[in-house]
PDB file of N, H, CA, C and O in Angstrom:
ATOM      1  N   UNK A   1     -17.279  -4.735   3.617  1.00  0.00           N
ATOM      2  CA  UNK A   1     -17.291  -5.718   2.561  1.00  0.00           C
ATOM      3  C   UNK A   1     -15.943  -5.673   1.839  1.00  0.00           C
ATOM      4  O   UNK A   1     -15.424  -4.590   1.570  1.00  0.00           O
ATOM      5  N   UNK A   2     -15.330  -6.922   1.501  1.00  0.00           N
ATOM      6  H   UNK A   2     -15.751  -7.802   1.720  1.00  0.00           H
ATOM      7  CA  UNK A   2     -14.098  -7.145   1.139  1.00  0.00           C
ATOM      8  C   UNK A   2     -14.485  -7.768  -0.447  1.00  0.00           C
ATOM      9  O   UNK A   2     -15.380  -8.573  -0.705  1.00  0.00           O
ATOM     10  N   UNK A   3     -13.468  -7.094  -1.454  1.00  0.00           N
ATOM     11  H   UNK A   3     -12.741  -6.440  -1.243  1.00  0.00           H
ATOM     12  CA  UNK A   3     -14.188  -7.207  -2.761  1.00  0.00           C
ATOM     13  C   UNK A   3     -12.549  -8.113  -3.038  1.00  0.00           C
ATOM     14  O   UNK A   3     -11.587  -8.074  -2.271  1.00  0.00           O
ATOM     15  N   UNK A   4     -12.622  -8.759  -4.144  1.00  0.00           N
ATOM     16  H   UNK A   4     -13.404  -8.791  -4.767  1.00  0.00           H
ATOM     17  CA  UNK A   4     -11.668  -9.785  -4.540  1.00  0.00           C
ATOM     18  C   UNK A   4     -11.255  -9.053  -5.925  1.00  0.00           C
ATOM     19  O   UNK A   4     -10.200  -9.457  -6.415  1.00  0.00           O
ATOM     20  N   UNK A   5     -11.846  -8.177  -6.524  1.00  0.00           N
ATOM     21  H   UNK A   5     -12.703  -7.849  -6.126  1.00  0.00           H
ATOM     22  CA  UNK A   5     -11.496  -7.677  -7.432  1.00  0.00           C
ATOM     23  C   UNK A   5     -10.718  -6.828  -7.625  1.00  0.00           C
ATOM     24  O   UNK A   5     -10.583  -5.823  -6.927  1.00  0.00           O
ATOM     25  N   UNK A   6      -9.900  -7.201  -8.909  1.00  0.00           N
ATOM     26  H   UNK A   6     -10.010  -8.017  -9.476  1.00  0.00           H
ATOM     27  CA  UNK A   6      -8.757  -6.480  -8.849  1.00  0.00           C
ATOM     28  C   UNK A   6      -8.730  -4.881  -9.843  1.00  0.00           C
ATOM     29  O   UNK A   6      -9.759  -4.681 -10.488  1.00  0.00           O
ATOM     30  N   UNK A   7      -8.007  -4.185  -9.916  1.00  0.00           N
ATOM     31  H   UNK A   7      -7.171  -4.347  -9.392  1.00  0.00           H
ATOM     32  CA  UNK A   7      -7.801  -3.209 -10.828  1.00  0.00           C
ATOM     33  C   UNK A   7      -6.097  -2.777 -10.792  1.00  0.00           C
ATOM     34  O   UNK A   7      -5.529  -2.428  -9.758  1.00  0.00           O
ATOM     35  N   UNK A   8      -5.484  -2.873 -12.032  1.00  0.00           N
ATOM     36  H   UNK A   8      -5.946  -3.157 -12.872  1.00  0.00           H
ATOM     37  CA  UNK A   8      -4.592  -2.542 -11.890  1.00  0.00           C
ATOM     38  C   UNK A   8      -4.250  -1.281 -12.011  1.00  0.00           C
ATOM     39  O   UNK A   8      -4.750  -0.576 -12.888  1.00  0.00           O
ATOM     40  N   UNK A   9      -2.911  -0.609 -10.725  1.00  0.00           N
ATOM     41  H   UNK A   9      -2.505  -1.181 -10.013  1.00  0.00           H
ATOM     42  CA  UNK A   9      -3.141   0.890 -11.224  1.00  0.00           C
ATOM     43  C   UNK A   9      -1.358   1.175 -11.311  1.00  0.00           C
ATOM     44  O   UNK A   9      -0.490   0.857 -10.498  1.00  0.00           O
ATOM     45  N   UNK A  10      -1.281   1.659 -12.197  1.00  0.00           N
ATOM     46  H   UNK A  10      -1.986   1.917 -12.858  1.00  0.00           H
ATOM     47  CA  UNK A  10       0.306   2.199 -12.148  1.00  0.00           C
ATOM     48  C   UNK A  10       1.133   3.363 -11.557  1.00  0.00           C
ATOM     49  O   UNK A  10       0.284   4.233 -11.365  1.00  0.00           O
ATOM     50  N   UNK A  11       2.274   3.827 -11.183  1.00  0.00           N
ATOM     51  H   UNK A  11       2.963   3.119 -11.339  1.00  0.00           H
ATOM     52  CA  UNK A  11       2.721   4.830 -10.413  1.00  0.00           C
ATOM     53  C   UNK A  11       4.216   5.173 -11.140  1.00  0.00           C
ATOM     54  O   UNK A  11       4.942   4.535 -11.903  1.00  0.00           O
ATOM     55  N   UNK A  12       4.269   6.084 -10.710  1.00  0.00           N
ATOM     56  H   UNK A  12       3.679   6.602 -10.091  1.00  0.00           H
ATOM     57  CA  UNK A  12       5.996   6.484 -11.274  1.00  0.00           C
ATOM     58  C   UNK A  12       6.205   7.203  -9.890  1.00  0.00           C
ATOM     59  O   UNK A  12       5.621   8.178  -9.417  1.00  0.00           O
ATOM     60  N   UNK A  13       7.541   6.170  -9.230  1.00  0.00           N
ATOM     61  H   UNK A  13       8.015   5.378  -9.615  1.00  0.00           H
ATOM     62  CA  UNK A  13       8.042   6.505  -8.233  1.00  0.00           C
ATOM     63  C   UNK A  13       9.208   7.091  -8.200  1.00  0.00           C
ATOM     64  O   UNK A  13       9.655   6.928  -9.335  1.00  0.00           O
ATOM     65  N   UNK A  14       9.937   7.649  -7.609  1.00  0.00           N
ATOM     66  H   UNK A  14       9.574   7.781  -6.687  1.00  0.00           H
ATOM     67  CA  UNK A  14      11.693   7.578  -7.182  1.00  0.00           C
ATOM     68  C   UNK A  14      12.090   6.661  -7.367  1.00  0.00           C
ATOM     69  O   UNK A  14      11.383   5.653  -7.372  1.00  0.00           O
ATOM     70  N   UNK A  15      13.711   6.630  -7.653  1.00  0.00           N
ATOM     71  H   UNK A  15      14.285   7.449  -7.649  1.00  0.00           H
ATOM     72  CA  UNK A  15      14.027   4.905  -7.274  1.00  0.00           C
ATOM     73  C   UNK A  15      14.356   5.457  -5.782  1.00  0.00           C
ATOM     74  O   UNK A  15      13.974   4.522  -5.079  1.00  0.00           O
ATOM     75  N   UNK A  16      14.652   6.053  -5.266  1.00  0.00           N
ATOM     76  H   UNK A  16      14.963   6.813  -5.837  1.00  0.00           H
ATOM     77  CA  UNK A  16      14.598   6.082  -3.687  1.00  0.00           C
ATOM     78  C   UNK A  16      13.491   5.692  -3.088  1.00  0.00           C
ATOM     79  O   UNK A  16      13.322   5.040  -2.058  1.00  0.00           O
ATOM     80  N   UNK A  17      12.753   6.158  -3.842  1.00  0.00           N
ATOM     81  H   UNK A  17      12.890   6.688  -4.679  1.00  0.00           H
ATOM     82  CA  UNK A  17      11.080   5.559  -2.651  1.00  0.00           C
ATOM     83  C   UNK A  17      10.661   4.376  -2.938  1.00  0.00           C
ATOM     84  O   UNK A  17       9.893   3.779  -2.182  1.00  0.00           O
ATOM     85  N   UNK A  18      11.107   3.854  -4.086  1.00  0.00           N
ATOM     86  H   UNK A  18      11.730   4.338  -4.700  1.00  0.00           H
ATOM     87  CA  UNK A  18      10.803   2.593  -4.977  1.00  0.00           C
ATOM     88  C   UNK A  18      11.771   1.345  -4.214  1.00  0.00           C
ATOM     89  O   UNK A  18      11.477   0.189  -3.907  1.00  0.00           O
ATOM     90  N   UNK A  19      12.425   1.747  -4.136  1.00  0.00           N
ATOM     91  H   UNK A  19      12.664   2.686  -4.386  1.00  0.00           H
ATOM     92  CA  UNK A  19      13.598   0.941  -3.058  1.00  0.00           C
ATOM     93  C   UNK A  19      13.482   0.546  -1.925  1.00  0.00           C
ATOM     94  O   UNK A  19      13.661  -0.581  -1.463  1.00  0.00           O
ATOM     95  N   UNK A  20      12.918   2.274  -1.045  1.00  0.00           N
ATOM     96  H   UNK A  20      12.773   3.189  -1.420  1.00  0.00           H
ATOM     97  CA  UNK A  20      12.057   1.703   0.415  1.00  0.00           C
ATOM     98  C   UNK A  20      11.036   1.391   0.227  1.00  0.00           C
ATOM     99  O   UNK A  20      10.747   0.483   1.007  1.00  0.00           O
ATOM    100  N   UNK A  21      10.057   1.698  -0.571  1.00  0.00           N
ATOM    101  H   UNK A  21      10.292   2.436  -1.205  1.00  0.00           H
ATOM    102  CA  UNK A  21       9.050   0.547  -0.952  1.00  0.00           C
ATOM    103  C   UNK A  21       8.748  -1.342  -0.728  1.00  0.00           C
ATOM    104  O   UNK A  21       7.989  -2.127  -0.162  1.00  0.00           O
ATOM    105  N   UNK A  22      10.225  -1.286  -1.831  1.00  0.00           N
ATOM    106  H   UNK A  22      10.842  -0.648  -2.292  1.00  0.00           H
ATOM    107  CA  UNK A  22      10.521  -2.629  -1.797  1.00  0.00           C
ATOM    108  C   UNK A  22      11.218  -3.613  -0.526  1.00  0.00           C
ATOM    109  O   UNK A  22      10.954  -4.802  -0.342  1.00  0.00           O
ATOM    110  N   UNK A  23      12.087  -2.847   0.210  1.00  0.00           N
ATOM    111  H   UNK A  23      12.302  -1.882   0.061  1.00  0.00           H
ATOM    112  CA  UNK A  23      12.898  -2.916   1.364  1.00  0.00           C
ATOM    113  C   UNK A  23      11.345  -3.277   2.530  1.00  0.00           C
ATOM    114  O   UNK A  23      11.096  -4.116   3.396  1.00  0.00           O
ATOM    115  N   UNK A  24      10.938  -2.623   2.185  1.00  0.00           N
ATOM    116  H   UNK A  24      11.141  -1.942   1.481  1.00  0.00           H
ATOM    117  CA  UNK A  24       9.880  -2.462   3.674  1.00  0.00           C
ATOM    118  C   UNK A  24       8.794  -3.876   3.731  1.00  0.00           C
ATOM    119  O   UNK A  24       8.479  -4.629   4.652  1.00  0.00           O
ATOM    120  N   UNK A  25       8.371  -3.805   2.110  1.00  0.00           N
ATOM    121  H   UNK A  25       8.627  -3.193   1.362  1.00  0.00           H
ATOM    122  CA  UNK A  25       7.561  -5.231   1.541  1.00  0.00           C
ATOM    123  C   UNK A  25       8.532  -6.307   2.087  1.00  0.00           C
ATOM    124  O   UNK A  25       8.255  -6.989   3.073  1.00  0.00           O
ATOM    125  N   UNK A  26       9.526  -6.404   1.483  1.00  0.00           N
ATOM    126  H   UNK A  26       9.751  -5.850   0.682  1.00  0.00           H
ATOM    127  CA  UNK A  26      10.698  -7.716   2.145  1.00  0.00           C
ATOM    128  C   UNK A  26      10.330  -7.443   3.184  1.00  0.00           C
ATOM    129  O   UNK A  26       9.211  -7.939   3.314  1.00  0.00           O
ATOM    130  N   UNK A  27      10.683  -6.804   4.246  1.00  0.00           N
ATOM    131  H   UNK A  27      11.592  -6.401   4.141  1.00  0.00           H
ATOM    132  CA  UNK A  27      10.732  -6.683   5.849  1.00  0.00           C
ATOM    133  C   UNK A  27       9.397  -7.432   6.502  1.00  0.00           C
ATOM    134  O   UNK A  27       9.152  -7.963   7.585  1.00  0.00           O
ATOM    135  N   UNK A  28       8.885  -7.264   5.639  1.00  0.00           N
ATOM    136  H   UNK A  28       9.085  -6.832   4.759  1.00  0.00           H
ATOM    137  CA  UNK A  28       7.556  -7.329   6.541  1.00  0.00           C
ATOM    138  C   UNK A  28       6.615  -8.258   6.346  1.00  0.00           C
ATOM    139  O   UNK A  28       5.527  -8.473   6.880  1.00  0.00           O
ATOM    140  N   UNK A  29       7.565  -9.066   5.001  1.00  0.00           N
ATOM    141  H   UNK A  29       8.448  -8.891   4.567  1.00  0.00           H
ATOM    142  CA  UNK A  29       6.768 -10.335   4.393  1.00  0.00           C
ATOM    143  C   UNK A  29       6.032 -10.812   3.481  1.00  0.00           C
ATOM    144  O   UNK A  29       5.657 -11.923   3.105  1.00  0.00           O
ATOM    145  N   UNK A  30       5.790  -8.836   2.962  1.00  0.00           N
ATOM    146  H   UNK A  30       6.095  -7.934   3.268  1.00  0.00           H
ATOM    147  CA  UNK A  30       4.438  -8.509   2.360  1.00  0.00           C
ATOM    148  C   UNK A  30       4.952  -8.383   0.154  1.00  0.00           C
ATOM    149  O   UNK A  30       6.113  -8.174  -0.200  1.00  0.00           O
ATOM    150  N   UNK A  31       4.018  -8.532  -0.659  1.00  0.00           N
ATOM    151  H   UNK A  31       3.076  -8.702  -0.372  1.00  0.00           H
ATOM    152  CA  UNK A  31       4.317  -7.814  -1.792  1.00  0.00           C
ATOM    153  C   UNK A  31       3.937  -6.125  -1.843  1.00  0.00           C
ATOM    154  O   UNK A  31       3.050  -5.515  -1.246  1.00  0.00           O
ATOM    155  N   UNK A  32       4.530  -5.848  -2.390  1.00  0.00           N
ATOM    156  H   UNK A  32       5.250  -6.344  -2.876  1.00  0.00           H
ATOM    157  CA  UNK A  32       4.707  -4.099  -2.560  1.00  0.00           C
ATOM    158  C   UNK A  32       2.787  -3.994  -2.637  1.00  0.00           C
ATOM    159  O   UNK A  32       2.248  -3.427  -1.686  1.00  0.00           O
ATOM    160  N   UNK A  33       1.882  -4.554  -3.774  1.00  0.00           N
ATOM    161  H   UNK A  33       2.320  -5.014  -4.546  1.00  0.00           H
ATOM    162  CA  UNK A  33       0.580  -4.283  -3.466  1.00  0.00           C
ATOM    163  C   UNK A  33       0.318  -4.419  -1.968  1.00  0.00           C
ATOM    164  O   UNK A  33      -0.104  -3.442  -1.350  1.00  0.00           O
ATOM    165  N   UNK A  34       0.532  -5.507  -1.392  1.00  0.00           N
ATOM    166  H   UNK A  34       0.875  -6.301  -1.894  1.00  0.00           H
ATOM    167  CA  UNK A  34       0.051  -5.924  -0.274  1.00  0.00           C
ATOM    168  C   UNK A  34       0.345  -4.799   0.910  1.00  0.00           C
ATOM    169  O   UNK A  34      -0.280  -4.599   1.952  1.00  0.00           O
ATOM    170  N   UNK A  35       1.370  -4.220   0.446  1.00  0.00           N
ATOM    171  H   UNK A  35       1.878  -4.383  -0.400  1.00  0.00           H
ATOM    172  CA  UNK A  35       2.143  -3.774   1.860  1.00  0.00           C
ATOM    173  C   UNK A  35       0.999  -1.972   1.103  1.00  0.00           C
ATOM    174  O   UNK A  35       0.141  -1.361   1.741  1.00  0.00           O
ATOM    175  N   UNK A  36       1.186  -1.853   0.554  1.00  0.00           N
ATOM    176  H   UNK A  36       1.883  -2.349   0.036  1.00  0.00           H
ATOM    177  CA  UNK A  36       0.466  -0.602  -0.177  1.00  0.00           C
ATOM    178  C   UNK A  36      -1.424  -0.251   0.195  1.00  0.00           C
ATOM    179  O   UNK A  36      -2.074   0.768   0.427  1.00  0.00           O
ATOM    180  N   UNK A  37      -1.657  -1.352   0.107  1.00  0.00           N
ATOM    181  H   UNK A  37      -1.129  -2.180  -0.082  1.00  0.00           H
ATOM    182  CA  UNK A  37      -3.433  -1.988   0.352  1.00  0.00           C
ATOM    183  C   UNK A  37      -3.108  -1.480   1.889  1.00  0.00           C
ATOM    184  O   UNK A  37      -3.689  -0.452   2.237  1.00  0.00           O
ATOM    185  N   UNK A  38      -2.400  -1.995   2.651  1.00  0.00           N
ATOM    186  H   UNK A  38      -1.928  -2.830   2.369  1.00  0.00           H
ATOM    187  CA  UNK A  38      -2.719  -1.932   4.063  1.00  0.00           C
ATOM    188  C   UNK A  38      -2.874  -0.710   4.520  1.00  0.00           C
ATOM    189  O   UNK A  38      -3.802  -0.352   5.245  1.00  0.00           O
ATOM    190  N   UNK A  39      -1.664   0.220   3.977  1.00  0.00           N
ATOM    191  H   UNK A  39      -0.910  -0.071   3.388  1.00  0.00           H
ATOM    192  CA  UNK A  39      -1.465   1.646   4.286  1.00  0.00           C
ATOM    193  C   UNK A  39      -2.697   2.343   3.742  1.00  0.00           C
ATOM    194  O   UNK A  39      -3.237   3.200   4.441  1.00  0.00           O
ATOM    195  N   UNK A  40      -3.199   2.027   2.500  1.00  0.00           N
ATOM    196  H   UNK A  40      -2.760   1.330   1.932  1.00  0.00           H
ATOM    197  CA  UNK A  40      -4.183   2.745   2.228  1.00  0.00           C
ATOM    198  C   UNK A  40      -5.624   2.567   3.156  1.00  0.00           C
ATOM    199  O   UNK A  40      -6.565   3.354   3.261  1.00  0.00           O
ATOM    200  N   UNK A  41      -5.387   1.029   3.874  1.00  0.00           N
ATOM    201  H   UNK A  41      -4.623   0.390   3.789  1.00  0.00           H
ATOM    202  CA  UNK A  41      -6.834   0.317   4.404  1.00  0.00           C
ATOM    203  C   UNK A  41      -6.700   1.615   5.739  1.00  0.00           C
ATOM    204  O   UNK A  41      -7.630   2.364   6.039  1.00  0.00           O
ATOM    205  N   UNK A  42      -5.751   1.620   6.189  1.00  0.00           N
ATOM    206  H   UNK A  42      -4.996   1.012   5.946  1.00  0.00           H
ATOM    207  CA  UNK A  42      -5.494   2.341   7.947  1.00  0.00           C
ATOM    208  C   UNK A  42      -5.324   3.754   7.616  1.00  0.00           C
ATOM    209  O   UNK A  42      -5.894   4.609   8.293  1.00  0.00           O
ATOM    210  N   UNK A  43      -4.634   4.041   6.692  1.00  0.00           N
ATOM    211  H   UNK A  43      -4.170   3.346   6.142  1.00  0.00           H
ATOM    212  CA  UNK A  43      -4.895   5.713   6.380  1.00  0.00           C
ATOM    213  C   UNK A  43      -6.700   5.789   6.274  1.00  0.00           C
ATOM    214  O   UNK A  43      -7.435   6.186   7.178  1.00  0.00           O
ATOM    215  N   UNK A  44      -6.998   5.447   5.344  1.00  0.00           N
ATOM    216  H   UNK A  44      -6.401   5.124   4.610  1.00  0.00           H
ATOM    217  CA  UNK A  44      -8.402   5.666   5.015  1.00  0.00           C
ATOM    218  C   UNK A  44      -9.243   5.763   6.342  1.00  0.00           C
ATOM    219  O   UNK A  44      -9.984   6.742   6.433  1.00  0.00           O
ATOM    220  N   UNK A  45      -9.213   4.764   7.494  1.00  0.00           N
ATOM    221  H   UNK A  45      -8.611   3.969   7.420  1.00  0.00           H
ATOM    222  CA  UNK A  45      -9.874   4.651   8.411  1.00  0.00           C
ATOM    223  C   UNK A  45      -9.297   5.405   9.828  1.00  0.00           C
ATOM    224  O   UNK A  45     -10.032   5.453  10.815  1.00  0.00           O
ATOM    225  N   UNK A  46      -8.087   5.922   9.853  1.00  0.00           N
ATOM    226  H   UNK A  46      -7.490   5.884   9.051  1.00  0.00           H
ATOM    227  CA  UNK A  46      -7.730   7.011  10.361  1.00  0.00           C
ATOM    228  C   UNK A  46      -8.413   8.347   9.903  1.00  0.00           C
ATOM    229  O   UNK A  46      -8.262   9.384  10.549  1.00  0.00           O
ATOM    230  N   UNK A  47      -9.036   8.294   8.963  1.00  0.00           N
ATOM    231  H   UNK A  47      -9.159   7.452   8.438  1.00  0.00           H
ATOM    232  CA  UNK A  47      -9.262   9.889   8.001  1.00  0.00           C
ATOM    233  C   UNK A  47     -10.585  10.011   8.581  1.00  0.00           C
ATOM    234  O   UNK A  47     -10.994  10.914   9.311  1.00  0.00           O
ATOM    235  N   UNK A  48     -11.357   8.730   8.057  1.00  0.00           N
ATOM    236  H   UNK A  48     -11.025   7.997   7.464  1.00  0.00           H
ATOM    237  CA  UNK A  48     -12.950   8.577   8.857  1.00  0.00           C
ATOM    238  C   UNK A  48     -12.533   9.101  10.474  1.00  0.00           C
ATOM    239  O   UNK A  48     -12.527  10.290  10.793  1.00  0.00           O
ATOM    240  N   UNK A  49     -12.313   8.367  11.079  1.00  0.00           N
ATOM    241  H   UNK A  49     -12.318   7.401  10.820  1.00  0.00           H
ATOM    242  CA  UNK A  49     -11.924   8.916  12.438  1.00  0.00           C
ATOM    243  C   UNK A  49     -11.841  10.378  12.556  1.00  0.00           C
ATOM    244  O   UNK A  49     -12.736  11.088  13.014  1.00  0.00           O
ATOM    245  N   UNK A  50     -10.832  10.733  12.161  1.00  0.00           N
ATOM    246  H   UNK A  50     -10.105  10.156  11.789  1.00  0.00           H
ATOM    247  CA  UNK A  50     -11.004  12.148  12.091  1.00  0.00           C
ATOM    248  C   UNK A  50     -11.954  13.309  11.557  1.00  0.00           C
ATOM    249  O   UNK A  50     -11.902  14.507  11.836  1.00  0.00           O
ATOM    250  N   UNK A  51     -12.823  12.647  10.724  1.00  0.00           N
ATOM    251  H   UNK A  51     -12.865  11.674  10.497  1.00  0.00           H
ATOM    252  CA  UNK A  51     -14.085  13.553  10.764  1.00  0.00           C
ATOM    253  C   UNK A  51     -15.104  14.016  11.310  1.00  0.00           C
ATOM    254  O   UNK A  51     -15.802  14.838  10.717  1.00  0.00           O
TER     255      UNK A  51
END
């Protein structure tokens, strides 16, 4: 189930990681949430897998 709801959450990054962050979102088309959501969607379901 795919929820539409949002929550905002904040981070304190590097500006090095904050940079490839942003670099990678450009690359790939995505906004920094967007590109962030995904990694968390495939980590998460890599982890299941592994249990």
């Amino acid at each position: 189930m795919i929820s539409n709801e949002k929550k905002r959450v904040v981070v304190t990054l590097t500006k090095e990681v904050a940079d490839n962050l942003d670099k990678i979102a450009k690359q790939m088309g995505l906004s920094k949430s967007g590109l962030i959501t995904i990694w968390v969607n495939a980590n998460g379901k890599e982890n299941e897998q592994k249990k």
